[in-house]
C-alpha positions in Angstrom: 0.0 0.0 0.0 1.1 3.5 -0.9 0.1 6.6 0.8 1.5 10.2 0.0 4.7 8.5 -1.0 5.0 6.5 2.6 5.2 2.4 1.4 3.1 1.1 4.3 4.3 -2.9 4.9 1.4 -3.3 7.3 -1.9 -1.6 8.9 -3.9 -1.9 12.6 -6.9 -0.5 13.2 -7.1 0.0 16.8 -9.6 2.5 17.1 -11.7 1.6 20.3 -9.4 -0.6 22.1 -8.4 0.4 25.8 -4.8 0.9 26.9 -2.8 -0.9 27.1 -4.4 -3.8 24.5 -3.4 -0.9 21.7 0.0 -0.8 22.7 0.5 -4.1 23.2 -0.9 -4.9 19.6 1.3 -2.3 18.2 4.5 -4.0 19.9 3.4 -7.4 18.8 3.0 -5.8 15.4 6.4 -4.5 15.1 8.2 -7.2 16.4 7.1 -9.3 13.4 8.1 -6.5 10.7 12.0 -6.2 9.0 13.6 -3.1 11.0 12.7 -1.5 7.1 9.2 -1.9 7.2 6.3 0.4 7.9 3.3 0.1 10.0 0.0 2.4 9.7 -2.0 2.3 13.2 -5.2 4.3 13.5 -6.1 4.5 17.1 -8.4 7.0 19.3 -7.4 10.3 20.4 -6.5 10.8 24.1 -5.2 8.8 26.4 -4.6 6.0 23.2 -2.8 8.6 21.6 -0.7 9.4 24.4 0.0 6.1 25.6 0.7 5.0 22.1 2.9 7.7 20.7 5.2 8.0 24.0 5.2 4.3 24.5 6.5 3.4 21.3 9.3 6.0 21.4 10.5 4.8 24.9 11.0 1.6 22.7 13.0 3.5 20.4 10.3 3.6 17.7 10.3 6.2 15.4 6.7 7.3 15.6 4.8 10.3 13.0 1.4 11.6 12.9 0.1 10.8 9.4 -3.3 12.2 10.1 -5.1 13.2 13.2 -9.1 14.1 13.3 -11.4 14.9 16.0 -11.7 11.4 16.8 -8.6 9.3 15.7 -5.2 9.8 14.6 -2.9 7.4 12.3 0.2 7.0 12.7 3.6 6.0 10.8 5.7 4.0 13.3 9.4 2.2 11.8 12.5 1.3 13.3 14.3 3.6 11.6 
C-alpha cells in the first residue's frame, strides 16, 4: 500500500481498544516486521494517543502523525 509516497508494509486498526491492549498490539506488530518496514495504526485520540505515541518511542520507535481528526489519529511508526 502506498500513501503520500509512505510504502506502508502493514496496517492496525485499533480505534476503540483500551490501553494498554493498543500498545500491546502495536508492539506485537512491530516485532514481526523487518527493521525497514512500515506500519500504519489508527487509534483513538486521548489517552490511546498518548500512551501509544510515548510508549513506542520509549522503545526506540520512530513514531509520526500521518493524520489526526477529532476522533482518531494514524500514525507512521518504523524502526528507523
Amino acid at each position: 500500500m502506498v500513501e503520500k509516497n509512505i510504502f506502508i508494509d502493514h496496517y492496525l486498526d485499533l480505534c476503540g481498544l483500551s490501553c494498554p491492549v493498543n500498545f500491546v498490539k502495536c508492539c506485537l506488530a512491530l516485532e514481526n516486521l523487518s527493521s525497514k518496514d512500515i506500519l500504519k495504526v489508527d487509534i483513538d485520540i486521548g489517552e490511546a494517543e498518548t500512551n501509544v505515541i510515548d510508549g513506542l518511542k520509549e522503545k526506540g520507535y520512530k513514531v509520526k502523525i500521518f493524520t489526526k481528526d477529532s476522533k482518531k489519529v494514524t500514525l507512521i511508526i518504523s524502526s528507523e
